[in-house]
mmCIF file as Biopython writes it, N, C-alpha, C and O atoms, coordinates in Angstrom:
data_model
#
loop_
_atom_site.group_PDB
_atom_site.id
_atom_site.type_symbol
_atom_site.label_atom_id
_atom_site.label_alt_id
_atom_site.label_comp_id
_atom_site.label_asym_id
_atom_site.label_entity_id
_atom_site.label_seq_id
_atom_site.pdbx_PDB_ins_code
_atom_site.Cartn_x
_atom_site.Cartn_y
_atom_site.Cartn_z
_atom_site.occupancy
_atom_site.B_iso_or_equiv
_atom_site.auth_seq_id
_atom_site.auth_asym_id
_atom_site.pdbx_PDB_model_num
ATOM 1   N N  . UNK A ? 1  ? 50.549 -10.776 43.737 1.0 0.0 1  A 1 
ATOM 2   C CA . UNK A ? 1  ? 50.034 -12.108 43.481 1.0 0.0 1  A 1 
ATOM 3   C C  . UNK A ? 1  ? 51.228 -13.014 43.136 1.0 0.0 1  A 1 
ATOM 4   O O  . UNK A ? 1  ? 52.246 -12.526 42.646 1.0 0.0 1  A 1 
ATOM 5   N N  . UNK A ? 2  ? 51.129 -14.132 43.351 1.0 0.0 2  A 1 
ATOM 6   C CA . UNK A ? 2  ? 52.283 -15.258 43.279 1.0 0.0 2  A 1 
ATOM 7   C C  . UNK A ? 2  ? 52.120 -15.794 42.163 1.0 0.0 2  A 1 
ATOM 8   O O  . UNK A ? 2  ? 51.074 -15.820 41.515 1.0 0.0 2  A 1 
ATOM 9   N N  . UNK A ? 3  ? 53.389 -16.356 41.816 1.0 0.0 3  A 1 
ATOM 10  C CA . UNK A ? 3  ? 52.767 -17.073 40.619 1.0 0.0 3  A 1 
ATOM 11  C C  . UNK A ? 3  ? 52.420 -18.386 39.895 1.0 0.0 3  A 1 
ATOM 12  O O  . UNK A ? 3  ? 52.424 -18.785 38.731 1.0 0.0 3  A 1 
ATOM 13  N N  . UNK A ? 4  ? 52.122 -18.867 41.086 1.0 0.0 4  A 1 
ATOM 14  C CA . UNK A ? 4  ? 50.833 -19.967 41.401 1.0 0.0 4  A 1 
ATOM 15  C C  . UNK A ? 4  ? 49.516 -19.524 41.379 1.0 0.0 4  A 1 
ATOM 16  O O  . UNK A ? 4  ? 48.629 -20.238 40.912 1.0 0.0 4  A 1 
ATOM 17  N N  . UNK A ? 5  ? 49.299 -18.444 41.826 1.0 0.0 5  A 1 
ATOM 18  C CA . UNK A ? 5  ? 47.961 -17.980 42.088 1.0 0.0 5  A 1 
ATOM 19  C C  . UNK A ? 5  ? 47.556 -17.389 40.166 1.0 0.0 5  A 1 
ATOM 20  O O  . UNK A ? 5  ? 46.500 -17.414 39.533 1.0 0.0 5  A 1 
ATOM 21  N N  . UNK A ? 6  ? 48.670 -17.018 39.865 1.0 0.0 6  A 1 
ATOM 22  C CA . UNK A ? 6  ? 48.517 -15.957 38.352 1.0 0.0 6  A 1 
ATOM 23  C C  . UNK A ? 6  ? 48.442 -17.442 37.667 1.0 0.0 6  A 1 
ATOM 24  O O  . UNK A ? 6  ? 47.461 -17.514 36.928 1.0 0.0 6  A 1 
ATOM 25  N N  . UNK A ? 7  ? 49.100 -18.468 37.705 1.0 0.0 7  A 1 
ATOM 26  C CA . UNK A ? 7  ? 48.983 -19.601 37.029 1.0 0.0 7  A 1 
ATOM 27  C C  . UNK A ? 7  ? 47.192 -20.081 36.927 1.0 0.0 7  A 1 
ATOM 28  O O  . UNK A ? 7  ? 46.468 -20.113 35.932 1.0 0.0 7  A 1 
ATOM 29  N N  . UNK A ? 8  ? 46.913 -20.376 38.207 1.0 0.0 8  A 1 
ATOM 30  C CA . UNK A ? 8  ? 45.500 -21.121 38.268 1.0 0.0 8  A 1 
ATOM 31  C C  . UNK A ? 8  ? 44.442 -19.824 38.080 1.0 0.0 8  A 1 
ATOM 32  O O  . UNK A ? 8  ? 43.257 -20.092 37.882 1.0 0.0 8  A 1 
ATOM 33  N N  . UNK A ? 9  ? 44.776 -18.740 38.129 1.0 0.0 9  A 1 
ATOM 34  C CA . UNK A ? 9  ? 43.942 -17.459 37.024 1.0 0.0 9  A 1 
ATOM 35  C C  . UNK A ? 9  ? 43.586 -17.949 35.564 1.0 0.0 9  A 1 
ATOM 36  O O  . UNK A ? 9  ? 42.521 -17.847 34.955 1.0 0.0 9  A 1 
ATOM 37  N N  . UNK A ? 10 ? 44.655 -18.448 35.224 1.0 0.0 10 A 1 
ATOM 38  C CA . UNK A ? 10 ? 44.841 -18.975 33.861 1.0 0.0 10 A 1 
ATOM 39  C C  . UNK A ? 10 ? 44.252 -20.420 33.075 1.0 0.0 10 A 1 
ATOM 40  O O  . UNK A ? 10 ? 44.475 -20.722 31.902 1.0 0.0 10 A 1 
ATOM 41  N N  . UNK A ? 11 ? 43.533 -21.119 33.959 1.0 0.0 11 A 1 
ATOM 42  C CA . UNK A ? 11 ? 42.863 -22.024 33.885 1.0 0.0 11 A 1 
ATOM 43  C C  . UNK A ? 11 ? 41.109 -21.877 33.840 1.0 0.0 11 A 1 
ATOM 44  O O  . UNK A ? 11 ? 40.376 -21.281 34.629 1.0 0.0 11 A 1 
ATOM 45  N N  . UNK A ? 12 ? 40.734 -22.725 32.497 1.0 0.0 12 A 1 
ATOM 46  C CA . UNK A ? 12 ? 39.394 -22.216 32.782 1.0 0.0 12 A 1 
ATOM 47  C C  . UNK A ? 12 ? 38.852 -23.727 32.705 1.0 0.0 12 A 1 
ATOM 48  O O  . UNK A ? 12 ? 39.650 -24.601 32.367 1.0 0.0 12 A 1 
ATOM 49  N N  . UNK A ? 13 ? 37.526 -24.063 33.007 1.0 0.0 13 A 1 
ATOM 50  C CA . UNK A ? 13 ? 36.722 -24.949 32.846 1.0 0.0 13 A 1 
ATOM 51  C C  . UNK A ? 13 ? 35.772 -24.908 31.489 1.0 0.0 13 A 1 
ATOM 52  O O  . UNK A ? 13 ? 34.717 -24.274 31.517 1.0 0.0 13 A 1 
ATOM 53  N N  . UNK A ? 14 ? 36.249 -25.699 30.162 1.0 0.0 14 A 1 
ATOM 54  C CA . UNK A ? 14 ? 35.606 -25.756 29.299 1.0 0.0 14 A 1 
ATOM 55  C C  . UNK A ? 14 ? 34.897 -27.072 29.406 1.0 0.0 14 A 1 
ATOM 56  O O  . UNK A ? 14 ? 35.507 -27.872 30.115 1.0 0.0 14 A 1 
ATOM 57  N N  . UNK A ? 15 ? 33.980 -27.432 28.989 1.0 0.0 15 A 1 
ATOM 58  C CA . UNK A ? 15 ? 32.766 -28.897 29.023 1.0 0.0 15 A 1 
ATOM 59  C C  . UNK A ? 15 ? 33.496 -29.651 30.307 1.0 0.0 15 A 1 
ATOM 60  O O  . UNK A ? 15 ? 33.796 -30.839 30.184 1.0 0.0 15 A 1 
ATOM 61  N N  . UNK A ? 16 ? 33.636 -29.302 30.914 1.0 0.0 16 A 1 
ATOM 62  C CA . UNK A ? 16 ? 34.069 -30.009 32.154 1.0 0.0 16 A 1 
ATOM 63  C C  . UNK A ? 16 ? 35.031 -30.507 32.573 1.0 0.0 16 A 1 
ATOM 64  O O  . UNK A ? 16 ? 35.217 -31.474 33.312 1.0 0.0 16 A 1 
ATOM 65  N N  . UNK A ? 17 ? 36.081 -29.377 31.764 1.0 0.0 17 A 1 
ATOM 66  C CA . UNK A ? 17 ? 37.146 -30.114 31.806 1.0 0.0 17 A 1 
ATOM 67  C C  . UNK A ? 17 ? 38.567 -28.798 32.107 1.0 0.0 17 A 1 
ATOM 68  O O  . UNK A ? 17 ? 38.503 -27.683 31.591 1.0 0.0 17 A 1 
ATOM 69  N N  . UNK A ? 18 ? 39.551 -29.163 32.861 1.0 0.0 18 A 1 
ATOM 70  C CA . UNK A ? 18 ? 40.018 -27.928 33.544 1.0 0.0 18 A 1 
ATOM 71  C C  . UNK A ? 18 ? 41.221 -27.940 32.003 1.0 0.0 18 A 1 
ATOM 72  O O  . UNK A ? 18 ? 41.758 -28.961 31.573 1.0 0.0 18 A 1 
ATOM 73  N N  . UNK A ? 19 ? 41.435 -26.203 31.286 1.0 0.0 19 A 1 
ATOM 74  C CA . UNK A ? 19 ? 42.136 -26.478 30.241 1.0 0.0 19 A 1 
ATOM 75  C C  . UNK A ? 19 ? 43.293 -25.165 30.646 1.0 0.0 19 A 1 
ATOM 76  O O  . UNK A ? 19 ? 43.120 -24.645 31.748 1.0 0.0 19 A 1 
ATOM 77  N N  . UNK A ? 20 ? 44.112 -24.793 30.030 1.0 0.0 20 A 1 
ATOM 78  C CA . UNK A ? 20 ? 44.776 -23.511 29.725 1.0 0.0 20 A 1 
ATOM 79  C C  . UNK A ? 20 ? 45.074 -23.632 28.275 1.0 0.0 20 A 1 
ATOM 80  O O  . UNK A ? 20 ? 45.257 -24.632 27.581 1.0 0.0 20 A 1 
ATOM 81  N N  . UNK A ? 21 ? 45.077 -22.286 27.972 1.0 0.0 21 A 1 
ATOM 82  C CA . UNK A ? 21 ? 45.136 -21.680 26.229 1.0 0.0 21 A 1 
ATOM 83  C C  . UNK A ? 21 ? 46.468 -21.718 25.530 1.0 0.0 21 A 1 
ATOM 84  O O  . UNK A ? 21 ? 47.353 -21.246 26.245 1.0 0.0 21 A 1 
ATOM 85  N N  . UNK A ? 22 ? 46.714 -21.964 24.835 1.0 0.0 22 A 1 
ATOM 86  C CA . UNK A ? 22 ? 48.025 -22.228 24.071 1.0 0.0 22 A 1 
ATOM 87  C C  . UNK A ? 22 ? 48.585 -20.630 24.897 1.0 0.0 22 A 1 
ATOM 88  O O  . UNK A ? 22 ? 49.152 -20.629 25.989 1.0 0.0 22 A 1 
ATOM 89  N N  . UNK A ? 23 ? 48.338 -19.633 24.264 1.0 0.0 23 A 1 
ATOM 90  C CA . UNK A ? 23 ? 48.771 -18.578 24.572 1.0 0.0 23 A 1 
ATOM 91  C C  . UNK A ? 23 ? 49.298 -18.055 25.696 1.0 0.0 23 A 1 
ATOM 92  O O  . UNK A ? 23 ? 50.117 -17.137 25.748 1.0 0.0 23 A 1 
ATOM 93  N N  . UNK A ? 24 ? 48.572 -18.956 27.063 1.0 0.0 24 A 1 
ATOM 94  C CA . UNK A ? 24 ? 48.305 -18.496 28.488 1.0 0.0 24 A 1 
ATOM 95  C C  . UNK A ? 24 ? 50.263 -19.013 28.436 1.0 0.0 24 A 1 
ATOM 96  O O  . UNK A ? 24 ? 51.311 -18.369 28.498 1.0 0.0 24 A 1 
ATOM 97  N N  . UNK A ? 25 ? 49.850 -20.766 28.266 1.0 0.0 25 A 1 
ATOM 98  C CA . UNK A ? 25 ? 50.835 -21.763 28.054 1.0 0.0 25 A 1 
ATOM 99  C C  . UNK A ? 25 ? 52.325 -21.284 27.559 1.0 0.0 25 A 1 
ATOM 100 O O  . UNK A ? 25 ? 53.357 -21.365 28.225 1.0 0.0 25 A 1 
ATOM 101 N N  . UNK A ? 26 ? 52.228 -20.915 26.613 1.0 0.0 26 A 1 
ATOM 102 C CA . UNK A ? 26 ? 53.429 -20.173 25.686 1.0 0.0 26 A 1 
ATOM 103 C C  . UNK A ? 26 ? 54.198 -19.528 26.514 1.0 0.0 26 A 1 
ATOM 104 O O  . UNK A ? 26 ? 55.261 -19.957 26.963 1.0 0.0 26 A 1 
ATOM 105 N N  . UNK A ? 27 ? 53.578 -18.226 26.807 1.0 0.0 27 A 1 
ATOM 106 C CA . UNK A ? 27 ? 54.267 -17.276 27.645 1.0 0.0 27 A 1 
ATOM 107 C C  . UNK A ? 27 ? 54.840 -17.709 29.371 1.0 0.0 27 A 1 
ATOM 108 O O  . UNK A ? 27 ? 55.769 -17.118 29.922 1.0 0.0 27 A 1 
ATOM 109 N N  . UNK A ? 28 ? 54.117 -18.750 29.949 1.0 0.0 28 A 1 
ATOM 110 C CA . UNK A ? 28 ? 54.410 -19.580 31.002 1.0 0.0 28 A 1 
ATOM 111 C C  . UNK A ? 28 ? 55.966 -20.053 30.830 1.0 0.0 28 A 1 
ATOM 112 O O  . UNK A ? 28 ? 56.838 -19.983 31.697 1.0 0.0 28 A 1 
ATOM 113 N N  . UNK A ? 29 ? 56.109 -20.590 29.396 1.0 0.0 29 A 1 
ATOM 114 C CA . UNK A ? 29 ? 57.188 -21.675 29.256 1.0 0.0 29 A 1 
ATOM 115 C C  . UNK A ? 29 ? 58.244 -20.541 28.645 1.0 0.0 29 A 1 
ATOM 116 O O  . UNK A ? 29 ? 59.446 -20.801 28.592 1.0 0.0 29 A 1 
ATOM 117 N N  . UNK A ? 30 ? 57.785 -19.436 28.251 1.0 0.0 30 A 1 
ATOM 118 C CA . UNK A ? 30 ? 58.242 -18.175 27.628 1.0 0.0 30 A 1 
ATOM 119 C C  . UNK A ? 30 ? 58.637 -18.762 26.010 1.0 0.0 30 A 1 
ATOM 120 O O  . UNK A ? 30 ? 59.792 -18.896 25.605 1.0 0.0 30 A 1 
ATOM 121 N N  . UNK A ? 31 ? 58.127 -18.887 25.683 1.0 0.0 31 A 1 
ATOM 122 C CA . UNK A ? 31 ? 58.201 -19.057 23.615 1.0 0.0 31 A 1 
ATOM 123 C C  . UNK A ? 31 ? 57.116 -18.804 23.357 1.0 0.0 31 A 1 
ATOM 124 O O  . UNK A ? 31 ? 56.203 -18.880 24.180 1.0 0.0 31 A 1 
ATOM 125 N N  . UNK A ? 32 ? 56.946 -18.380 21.930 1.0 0.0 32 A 1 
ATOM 126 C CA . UNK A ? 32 ? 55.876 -17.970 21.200 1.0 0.0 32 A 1 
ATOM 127 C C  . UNK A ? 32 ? 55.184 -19.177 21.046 1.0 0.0 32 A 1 
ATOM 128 O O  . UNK A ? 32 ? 55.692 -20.298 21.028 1.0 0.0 32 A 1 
ATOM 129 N N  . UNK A ? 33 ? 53.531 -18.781 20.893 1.0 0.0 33 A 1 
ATOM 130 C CA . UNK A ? 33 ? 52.589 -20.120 20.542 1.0 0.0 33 A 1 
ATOM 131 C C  . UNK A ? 33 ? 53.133 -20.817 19.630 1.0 0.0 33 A 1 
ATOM 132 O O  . UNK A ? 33 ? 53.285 -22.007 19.905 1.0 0.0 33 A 1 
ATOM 133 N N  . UNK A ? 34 ? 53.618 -20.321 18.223 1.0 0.0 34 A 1 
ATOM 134 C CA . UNK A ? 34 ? 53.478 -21.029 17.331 1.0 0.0 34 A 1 
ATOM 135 C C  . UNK A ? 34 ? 54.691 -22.196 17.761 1.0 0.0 34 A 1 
ATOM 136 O O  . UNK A ? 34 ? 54.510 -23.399 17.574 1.0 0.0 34 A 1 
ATOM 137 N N  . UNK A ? 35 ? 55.685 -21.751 18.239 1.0 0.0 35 A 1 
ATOM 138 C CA . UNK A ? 35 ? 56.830 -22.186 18.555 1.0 0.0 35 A 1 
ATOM 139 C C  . UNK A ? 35 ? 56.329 -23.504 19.526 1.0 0.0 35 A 1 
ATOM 140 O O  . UNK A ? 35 ? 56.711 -24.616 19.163 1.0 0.0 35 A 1 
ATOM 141 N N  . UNK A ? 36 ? 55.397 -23.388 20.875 1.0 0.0 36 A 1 
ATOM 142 C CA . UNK A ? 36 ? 54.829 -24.209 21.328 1.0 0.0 36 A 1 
ATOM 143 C C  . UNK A ? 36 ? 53.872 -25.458 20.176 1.0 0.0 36 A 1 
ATOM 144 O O  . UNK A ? 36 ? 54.034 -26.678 20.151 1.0 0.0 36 A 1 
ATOM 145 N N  . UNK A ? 37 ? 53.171 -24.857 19.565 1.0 0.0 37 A 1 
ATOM 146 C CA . UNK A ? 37 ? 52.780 -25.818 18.831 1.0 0.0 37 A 1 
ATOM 147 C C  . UNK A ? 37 ? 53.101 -26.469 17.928 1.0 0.0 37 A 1 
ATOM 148 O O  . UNK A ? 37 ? 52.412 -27.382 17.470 1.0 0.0 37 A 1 
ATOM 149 N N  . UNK A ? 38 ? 54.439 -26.049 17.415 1.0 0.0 38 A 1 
ATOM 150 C CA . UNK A ? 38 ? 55.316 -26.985 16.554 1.0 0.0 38 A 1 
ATOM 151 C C  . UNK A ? 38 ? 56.143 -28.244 17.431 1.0 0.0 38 A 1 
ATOM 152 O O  . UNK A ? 38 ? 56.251 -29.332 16.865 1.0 0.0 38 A 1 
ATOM 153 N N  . UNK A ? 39 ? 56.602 -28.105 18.536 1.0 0.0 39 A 1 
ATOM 154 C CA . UNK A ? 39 ? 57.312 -28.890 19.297 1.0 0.0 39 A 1 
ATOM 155 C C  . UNK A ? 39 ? 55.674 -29.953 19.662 1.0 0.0 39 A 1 
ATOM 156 O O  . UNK A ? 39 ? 55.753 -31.001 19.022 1.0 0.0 39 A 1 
ATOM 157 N N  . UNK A ? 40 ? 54.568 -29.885 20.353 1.0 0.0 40 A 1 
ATOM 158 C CA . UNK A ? 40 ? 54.296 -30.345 20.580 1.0 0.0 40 A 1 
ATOM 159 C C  . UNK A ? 40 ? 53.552 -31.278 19.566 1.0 0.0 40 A 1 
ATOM 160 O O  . UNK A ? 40 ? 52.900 -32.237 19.977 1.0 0.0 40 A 1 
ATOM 161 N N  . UNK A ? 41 ? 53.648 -31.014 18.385 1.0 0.0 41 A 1 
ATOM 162 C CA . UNK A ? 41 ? 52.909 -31.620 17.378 1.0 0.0 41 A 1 
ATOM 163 C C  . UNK A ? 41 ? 54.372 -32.682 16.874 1.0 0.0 41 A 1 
ATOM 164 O O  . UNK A ? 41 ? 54.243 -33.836 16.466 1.0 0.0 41 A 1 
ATOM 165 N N  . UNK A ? 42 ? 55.349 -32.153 16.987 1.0 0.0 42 A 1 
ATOM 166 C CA . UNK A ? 42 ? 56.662 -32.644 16.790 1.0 0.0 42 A 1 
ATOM 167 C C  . UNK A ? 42 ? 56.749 -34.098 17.655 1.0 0.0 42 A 1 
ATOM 168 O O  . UNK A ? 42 ? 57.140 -35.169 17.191 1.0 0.0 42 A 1 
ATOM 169 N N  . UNK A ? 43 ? 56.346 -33.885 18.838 1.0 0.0 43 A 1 
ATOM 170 C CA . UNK A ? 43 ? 56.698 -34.644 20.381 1.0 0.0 43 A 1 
ATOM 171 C C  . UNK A ? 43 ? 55.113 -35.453 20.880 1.0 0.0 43 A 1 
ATOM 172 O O  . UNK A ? 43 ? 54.899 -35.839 22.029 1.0 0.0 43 A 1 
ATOM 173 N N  . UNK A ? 44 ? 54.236 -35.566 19.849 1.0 0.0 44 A 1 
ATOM 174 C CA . UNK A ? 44 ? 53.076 -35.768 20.478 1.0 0.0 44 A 1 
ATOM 175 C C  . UNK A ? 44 ? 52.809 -36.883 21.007 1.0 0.0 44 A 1 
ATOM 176 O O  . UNK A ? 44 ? 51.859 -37.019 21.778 1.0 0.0 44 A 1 
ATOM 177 N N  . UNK A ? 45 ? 53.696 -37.954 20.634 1.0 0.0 45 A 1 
ATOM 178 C CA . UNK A ? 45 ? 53.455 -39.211 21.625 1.0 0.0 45 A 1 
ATOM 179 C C  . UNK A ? 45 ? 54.138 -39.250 22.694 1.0 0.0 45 A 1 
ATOM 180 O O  . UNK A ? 45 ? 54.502 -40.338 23.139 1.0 0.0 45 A 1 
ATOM 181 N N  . UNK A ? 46 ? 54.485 -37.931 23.397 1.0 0.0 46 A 1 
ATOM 182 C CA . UNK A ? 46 ? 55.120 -38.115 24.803 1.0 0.0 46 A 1 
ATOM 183 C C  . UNK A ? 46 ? 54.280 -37.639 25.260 1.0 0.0 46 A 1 
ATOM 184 O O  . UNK A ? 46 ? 54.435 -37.578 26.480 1.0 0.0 46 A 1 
ATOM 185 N N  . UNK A ? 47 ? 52.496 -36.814 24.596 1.0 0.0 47 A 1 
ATOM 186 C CA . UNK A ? 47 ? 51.391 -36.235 25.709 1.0 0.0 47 A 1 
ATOM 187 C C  . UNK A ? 47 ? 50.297 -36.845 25.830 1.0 0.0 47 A 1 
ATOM 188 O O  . UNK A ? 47 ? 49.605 -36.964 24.820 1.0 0.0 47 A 1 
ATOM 189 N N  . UNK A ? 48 ? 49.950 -37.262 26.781 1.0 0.0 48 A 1 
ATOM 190 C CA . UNK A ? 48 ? 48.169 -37.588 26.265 1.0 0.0 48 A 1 
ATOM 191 C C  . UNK A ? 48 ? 47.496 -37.333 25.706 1.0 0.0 48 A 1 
ATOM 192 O O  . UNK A ? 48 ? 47.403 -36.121 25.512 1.0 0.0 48 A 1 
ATOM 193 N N  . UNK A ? 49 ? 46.404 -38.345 24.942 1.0 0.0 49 A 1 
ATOM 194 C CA . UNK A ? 49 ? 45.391 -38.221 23.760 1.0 0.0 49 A 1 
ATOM 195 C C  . UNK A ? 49 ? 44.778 -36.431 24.118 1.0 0.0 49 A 1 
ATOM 196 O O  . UNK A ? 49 ? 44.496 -35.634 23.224 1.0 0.0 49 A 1 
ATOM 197 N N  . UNK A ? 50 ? 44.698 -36.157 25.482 1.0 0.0 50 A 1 
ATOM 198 C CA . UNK A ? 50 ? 43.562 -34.962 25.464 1.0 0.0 50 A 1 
ATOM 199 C C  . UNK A ? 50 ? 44.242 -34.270 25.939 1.0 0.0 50 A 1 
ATOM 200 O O  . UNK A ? 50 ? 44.126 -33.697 27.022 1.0 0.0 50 A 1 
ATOM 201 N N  . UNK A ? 51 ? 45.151 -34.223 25.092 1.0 0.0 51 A 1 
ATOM 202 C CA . UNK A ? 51 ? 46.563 -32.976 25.580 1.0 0.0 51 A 1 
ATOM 203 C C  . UNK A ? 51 ? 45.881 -32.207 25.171 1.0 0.0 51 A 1 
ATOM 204 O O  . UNK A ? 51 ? 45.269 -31.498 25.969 1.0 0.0 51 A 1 
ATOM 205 N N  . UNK A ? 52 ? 45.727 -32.052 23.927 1.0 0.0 52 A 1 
ATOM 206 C CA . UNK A ? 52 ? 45.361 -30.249 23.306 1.0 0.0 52 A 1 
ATOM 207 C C  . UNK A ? 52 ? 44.119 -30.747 22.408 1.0 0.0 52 A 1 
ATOM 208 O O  . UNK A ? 52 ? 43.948 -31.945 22.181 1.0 0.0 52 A 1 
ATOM 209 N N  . UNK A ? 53 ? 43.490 -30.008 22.045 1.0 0.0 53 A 1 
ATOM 210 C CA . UNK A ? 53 ? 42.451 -29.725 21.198 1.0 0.0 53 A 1 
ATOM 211 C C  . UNK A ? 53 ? 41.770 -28.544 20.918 1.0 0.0 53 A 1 
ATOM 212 O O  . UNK A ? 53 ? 41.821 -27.597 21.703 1.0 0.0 53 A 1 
ATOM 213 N N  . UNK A ? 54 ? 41.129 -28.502 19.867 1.0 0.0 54 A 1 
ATOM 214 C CA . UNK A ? 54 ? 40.264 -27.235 19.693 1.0 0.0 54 A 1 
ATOM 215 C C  . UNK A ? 54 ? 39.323 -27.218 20.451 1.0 0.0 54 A 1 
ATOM 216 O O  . UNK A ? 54 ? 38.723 -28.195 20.898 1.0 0.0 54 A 1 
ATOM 217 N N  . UNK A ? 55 ? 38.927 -24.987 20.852 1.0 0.0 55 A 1 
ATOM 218 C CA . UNK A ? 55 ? 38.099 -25.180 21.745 1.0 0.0 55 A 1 
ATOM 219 C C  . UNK A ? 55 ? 36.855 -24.627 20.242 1.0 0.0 55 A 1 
ATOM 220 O O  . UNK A ? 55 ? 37.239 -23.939 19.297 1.0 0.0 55 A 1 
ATOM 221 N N  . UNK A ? 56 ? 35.504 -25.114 20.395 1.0 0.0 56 A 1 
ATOM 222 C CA . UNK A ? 56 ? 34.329 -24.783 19.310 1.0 0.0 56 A 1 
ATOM 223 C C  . UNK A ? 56 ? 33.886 -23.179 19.825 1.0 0.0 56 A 1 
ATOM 224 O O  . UNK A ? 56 ? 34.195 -22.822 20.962 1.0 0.0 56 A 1 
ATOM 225 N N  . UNK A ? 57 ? 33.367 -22.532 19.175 1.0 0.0 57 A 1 
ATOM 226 C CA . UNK A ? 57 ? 32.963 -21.202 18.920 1.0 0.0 57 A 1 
ATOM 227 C C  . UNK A ? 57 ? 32.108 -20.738 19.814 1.0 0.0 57 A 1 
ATOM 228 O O  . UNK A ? 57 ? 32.047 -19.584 20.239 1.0 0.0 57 A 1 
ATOM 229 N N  . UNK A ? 58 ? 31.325 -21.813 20.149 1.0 0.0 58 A 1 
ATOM 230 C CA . UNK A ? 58 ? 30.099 -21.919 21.497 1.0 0.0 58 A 1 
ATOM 231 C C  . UNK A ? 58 ? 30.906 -22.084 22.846 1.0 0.0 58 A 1 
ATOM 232 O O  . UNK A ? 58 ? 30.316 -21.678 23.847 1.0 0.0 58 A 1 
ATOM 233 N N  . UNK A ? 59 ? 31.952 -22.528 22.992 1.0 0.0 59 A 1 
ATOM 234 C CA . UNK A ? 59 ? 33.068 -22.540 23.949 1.0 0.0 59 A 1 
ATOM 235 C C  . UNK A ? 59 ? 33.458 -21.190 24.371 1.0 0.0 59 A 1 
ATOM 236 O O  . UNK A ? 59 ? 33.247 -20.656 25.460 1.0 0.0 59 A 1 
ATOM 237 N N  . UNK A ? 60 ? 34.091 -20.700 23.287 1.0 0.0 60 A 1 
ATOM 238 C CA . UNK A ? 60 ? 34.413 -19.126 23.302 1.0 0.0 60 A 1 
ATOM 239 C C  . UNK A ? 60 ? 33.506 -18.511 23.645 1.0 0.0 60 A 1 
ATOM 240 O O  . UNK A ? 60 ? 33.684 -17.837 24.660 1.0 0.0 60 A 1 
ATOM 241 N N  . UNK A ? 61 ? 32.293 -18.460 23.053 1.0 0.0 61 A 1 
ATOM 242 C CA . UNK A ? 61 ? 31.228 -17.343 23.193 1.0 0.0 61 A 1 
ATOM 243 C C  . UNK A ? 61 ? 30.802 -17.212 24.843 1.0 0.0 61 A 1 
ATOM 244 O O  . UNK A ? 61 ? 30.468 -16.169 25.405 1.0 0.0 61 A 1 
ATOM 245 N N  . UNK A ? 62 ? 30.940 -18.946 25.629 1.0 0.0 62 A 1 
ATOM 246 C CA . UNK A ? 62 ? 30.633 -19.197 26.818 1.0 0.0 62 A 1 
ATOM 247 C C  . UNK A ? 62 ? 31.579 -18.669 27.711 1.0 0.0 62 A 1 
ATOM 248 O O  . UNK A ? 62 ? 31.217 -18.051 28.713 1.0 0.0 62 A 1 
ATOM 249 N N  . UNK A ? 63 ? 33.130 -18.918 27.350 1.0 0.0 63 A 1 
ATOM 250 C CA . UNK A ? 63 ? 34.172 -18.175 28.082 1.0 0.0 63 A 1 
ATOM 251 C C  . UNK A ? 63 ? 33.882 -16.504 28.077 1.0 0.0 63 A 1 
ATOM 252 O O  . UNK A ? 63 ? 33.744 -15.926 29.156 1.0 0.0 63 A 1 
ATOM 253 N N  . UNK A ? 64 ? 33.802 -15.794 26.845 1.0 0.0 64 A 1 
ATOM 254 C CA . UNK A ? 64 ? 33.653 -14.457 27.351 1.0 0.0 64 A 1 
ATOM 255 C C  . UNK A ? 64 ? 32.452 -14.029 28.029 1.0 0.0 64 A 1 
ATOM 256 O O  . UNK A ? 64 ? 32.208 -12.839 27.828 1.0 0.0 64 A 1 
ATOM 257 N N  . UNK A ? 65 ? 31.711 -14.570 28.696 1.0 0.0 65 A 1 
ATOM 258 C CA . UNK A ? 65 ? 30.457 -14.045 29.145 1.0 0.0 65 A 1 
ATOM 259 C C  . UNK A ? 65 ? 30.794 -14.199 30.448 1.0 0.0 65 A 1 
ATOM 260 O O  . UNK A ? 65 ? 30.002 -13.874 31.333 1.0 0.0 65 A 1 
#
């Protein structure tokens, strides 16, 4: 598999909206999450408002099924 194809594996559709997981993300860019989420909380007016957010519990429960 290419890794374009392993990339868009990595994308899911939460409320209608196409996302990837900090985690997926991290390892993409190769640094640890936390490491990702300090820079981007650092840098956040260089991303769009609906850069990141939490996904709710009913989200999750919907992804693993």
């Amino acid at each position: 598999m290419n890794e374009l194809a392993q990339i868009q594996q990595q994308i899911y559709l939460v409320n209608g909206e196409r996302v990837m997981f900090d985690d997926d993300l991290a390892k993409l860019y190769g640094v640890e999450t936390a490491q990702l989420k300090r820079a981007v909380k650092r840098n956040i007016e260089r991303f769009p408002s609906d850069f990141m957010f939490v996904v709710k519990n009913a989200d999750i429960q919907h992804l693993k099924s």
